[in-house]
Every structure is written in structure tokens, then in C-alpha cells.
N, C-alpha and C positions, 0 to 999 in steps of 0.2 A: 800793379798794372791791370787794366779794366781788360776781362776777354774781351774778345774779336768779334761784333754783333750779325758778322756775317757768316754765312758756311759754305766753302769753298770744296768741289768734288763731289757732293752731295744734291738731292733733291733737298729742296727749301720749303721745308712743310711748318705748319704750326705758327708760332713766331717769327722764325726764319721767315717765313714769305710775307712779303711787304712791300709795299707803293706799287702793285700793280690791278688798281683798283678799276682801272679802263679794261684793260685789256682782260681782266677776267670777266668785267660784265659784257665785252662783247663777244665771248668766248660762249659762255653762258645761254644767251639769248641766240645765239647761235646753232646752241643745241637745241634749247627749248621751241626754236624753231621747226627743229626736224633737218638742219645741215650739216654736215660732215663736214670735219675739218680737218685740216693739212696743213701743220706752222713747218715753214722754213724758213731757216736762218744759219748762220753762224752755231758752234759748236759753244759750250758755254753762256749763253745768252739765254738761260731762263726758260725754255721749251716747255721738258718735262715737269716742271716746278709748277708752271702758268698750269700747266694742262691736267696736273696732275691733283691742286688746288680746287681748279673747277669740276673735279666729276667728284672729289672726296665731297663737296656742297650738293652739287646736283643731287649723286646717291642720298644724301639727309634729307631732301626733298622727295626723294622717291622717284626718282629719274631713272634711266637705265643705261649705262652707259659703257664704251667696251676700249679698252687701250690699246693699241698695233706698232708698235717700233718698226718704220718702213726700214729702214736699214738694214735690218735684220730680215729681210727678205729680197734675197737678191732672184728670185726664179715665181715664176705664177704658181707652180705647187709649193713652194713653199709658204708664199703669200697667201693663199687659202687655208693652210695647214693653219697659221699664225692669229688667223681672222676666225676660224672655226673658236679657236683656243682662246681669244680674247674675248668674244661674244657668251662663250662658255661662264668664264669667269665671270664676266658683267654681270651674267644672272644672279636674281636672288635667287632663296630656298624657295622653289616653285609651290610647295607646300604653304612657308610662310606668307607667299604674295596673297595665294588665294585666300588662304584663311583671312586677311587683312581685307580683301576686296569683300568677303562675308560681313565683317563687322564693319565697314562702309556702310553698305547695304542696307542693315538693319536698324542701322542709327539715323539713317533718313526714314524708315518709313514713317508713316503717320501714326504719334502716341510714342513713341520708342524714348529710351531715356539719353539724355546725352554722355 
């Protein structure tokens, strides 16, 4: 018997996620806009999957991006506490950004090697 090509209880990362080639690009362009977003829906319908998809890409592009489970905050301190903590994590190694905005930097200037 052929497994099951789907994953049930889980975020749908990898393989797993599939056919939601819309909605991640406008999920996407969403961000690279500068908009925040807020999916609601039904429970089991793919949320965290979509969302969690598009920031693993965006961070490959070097985007910055931060995850909040409103659920999980039912009070404004705690929802601050939440938002502190997830912005925290979104950051890279402040170390590595800079050093990476240096060798930006120098790879433009005039003469520099590629």
C-alpha cells in the first residue's frame, strides 16, 4: 500500500506543502510590500503551513520576518510579551547581517572583484 502523500496534525513544510502557489505569492508580495498580515480561518485549513512557507523563502531572500500566534494571547501584556519574543527571534545574528552589508558594500565599489 502507497503512504499517505499528505500530513495530517502537522505544519506542511518541504514536500508536504503544495498547490498553494497563489496564495503564497500573494502572501509574499504582501510582505515585501511592508504589510502585515493576519490569516483567519477555520482551524486545520493550512494557516501556519501557508505562513510558515513563506517567511522560510522570504528569510532565503534575506527578508526579516517575525511569527505571533494571536491565540496565544489573550491580554495586551501578554500580546506585547509575544511580539517582543517573536521579532527577537526573527532577527539574524546582528553580527552576521553587518558583516554581510560590508561585503555588499565593497563588491560595488569601483575596481572590486566579484
Amino acid at each position: 500500500m502507497a503512504a499517505n502523500p499528505f500530513r495530517y496534525g502537522e505544519v506542511a513544510t518541504g514536500k508536504f506543502f503544495t498547490n498553494r502557489v497563489r496564495e503564497l505569492a500573494e502572501v509574499k508580495a504582501d510582505i515585501h510590500s511592508g504589510q502585515n498580515i493576519v490569516m483567519i480561518s477555520p482551524r486545520r485549513y493550512g494557516k501556519t503551513s501557508l505562513i510558515r512557507e513563506a517567511m522560510q523563502q522570504l528569510r532565503s531572500e534575506g527578508v526579516l520576518v517575525a511569527y505571533l500566534d494571536l491565540f496565544r494571547a489573550p491580554t495586551k501584556d501578554r500580546f506585547a510579551d509575544l511580539l517582543a519574543d517573536a521579532i527577537s527571534r526573527g532577527l539574524d545574528n546582528p553580527v552576521e547581517r553587518i558583516a554581510q552589508n560590508v561585503v555588499d558594500l565593497f563588491r560595488k565599489l569601483p575596481g572590486a572583484l566579484a
